[in-house]
Steps between C-alpha positions, in 0.01 A plus 500: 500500500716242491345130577730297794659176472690588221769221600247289741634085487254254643755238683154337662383353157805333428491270721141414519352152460367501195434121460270550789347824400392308188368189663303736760364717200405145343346350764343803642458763257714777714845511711601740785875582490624656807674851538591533139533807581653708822294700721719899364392377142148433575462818700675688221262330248198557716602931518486521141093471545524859586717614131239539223789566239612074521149446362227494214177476673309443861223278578233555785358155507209596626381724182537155280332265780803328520524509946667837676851628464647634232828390283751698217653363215871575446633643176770411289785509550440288811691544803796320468426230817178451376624448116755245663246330684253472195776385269669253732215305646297494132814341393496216773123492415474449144573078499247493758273667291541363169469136691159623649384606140624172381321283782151705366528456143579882434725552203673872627864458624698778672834580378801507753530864538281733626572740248394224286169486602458929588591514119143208380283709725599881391481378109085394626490821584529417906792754569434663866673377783315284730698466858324676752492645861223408737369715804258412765361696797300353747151359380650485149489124317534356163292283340546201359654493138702464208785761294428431116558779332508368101525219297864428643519392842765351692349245716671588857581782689648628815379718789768582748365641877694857529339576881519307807202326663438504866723857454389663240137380476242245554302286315577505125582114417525442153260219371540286204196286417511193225166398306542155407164355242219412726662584861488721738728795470829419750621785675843541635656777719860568398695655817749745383743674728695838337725402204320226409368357161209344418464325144186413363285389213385788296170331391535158449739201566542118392359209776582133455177279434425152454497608178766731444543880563182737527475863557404637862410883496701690750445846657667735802396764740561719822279440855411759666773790611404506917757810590811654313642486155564268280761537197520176236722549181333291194727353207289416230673356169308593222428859412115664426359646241 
């Protein structure tokens, strides 16, 4: 079967903010972009939940503890939208990152290209695709965590909302919580409507001290599905093992 979005253009990204997408990543550790994407891709995005050939395997959360719902991983070669997506926004991404791992002391740069970076993890040995489709039902949740999947990880990533709230379900706000050295963990609720992006800290991010950057430990999560269903697409950089 053929995989759609063969000639998909993303017009939306161009002409984002990206000065401010940086400063809100820095100061907060994520960034909601609205309707990156339109409410025909998301629902064509969403349908493809239902074609086992555009993936390599299917998690039940549940069986691994890790909340209720379940989630596939796509196989290469991606679908071309999704491909686009990855590529594009890791390339607006990368400075940000590479500043981050300079603020913390951490020697690992990523190149320009995504390609680039594909090509460090596959010769570690982490070569299968890592972007991912989310379902939830009602009662289903996710619990609070973190996608490292081998020594190489790119330290953000992007979940984009694919369903509608209020419409298409209820509940289902996606958490992020930050860990800063001998605090309380702060808990923010991040209110996505359909099409948009939230970007967030993988696992950790640099804070300004009185003396000079330190580490906070951040994490992110699903409350509680009340009624419907509840489609998220996941675009994580790095590849697993």
């Amino acid at each position: 079967m053929n995989k759609p979005f063969r000639n998909a253009r993303l017009p939306r990204l161009e002409i984002l903010d990206w000065a401010a997408i940086s400063d809100d990543l820095t100061r907060q550790g994520f960034a909601v972009i609205g309707r990156i994407l339109t409410a025909g891709d998301c629902r064509k995005l969403a349908a493809m939940y239902e074609d086992s050939s555009q993936f390599r395997s299917r998690i039940v959360m549940e069986q691994h503890g890790y909340g209720r719902g379940e989630y596939q991983y796509f196989s290469y070669p991606l679908p071309s939208l999704i491909a686009d997506l990855r590529n594009h926004l890791y390339e607006r991404l990368a400075s940000i990152a590479n500043h981050w791992n300079k603020c913390m002391g951490i020697d690992i740069r990523y190149p320009d290209v995504h390609a680039d970076f594909l090509s460090r993890c596959h010769a570690s040995g982490q070569c299968r695709p890592t972007p991912l489709l989310l379902q939830y039902r009602e009662g289903d949740y996710n619990c609070l965590h973190q996608d490292l999947y081998g020594e190489h990880v790119f330290p953000l990533q992007v979940a984009i909302l694919l369903s509608q709230p209020a419409a298409d379900f209820t509940g289902g706000e996606f958490v992020v919580t930050e860990q800063r050295p001998r605090m309380q963990s702060k808990v923010e609720v991040l209110p996505l409507q359909q099409g948009d992006a939230a970007i967030f800290a993988v696992h950790q991010r640099p804070v300004s001290g009185t003396r000079g950057f330190y580490r906070v430990s951040m994490r992110h999560g699903v409350s509680l599905v009340r009624s419907g269903r509840r489609h998220t697409l996941g675009l994580i950089f790095h590849d697993a093992k």
